[in-house]
C-alpha angles and dihedrals in degrees: 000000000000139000115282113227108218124193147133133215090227091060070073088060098061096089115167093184146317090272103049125137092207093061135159100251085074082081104041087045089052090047087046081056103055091045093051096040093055090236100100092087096049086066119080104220122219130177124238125240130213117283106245123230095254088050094058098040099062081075105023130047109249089243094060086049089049095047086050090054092042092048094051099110127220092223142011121003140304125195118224089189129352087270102041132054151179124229110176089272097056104087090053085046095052092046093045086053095055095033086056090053084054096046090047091056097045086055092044094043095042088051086237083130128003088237146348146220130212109205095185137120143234085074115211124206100103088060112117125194098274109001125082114214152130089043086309137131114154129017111242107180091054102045078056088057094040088056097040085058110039091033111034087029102242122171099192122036123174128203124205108207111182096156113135084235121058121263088234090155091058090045088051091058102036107042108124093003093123086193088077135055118195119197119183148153123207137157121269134252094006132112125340094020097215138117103061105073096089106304123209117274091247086060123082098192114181114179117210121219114233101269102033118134142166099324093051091045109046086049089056086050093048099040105034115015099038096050096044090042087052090059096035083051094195124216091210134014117208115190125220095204104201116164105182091105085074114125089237094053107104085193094092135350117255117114112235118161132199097260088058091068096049086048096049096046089046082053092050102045094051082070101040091049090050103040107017104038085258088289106168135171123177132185133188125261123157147351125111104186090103091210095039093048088040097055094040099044076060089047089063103041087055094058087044093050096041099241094119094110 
């Protein structure tokens, strides 16, 4: 089996201004990547669909959902927060985005692949329950945990969050829910200036100083995330691919480099392979050099499918 590589051409029409940073060339310069790399063919492709109402709802009220659907303009654009807005294509791009998470974890839970990547926008792990931010609006690693527990009947679920911001949204969702363990690193202080004030038990939480790099980082994985994903012994491992940490992303100020991605997946399969089957779903976050996010996003799909060598 291989990693399944999910996408859709209308994630391109979700488009916030000429100047932002979440653009729609993240996707096309991943897509260049993979090409160029020689990757790209070893991955079976498959479309996202559009995330149901009952799937989103097992993360967001429906009134959240519904205010989503009623803001969605016909024309022009309308900002959800100063940071996050809606052209006409947004609504079909965000459920696209959380519809692809689900469809990764059905592949992945039904052994059709050994693991997926969504390759999709908006991201989504700012998200909260019911608030909309950070160019997010709906959390899609956690409507995928959310589906691999209620559907596929789960009972511990781990997400990877390696994205130079906080996943505040997925904390806000997941404190206190023993089902699911979150381990991340992110720079602090920075946006969204969360994930230090006593996290939940089920969160392992490592903040980052400006200026750390590989160093910094592959000591918080070793010392903090493996030991606390072997005792947790997850049946499934989502990942939430940020690469904004990445030394050449002007965004923020840690100091990631390719080969870090490469490292931490390798870390993180290990456990996956000996506790959850090497079930793996990952689903893009950050990054926003578009050549730095685009060769370690294939950093990271090599160590998934196995063509590292």
């Amino acid at each position: 089996m291989t990693t399944a590589f999910i996408t859709h051409a209308d994630c391109l029409k979700h488009d916030m201004g000429t100047y932002h940073p979440e653009c729609p060339a993240r996707l096309t310069a991943i897509e260049d990547q993979l090409i160029s790399s020689g990757l790209g063919q070893y991955l079976p492709r498959y479309e996202a669909d559009e995330a149901t109402a009952e799937q989103l709802e097992r993360v967001h009220p429906a009134d959240y959902v519904r205010l989503i659907r009623d803001t969605a303009p016909e024309s022009g654009t309308v900002h959800l927060d100063p940071d996050t807005a809606m052209n006409p294509h947004t609504l079909r791009a965000a459920l696209l985005a959380a519809g692809a998470a689900v469809l990764a974890t059905d592949l992945v839970m039904k052994g059709e692949v050994a693991s997926a990547f969504a390759s999709v926008r908006p991201p989504g792990h700012h998200a909260t329950r019911a608030r909309s931010m950070g160019f997010c609006i709906f959390n899609n690693v956690a409507i995928a945990a959310r589906h691999a527990i209620h559907v596929h009947g789960l009972e511990r679920v781990a997400i990877i969050d390696f994205d130079v911001h906080h996943g505040n949204g997925t904390e806000d969702i997941f404190e206190g829910d023993r089902r699911v363990l979150m381990a991340s690193t992110f720079q602090h202080p920075f946006y969204p200036y969360s994930g230090t004030d006593r996290p939940a038990e089920n969160m392992v939480n490592v903040p980052l100083p400006a200026g750390a790099g590989s160093r910094q980082f592959r000591e918080a994985v070793t010392r903090d995330w493996l030991p606390a994903l072997e005792a947790f012994a997850p049946q499934l491992v989502l990942f939430s691919a940020g690469f904004d940490a990445h030394i050449e992303d002007d965004m923020a100020s840690l100091a990631f480099k390719d080969e870090d991605y490469a490292w931490v997946t390798e870390q993180v399969k290990d456990v996956a392979d000996r506790h959850a089957g090497g079930r793996i779903v990952s689903i893009l976050e950050g990054g926003y050099d578009l050549s730095a996010l685009a060769r370690s996003v294939v950093q990271h799909l090599r160590v998934l499918a196995e063509l590292n060598g």
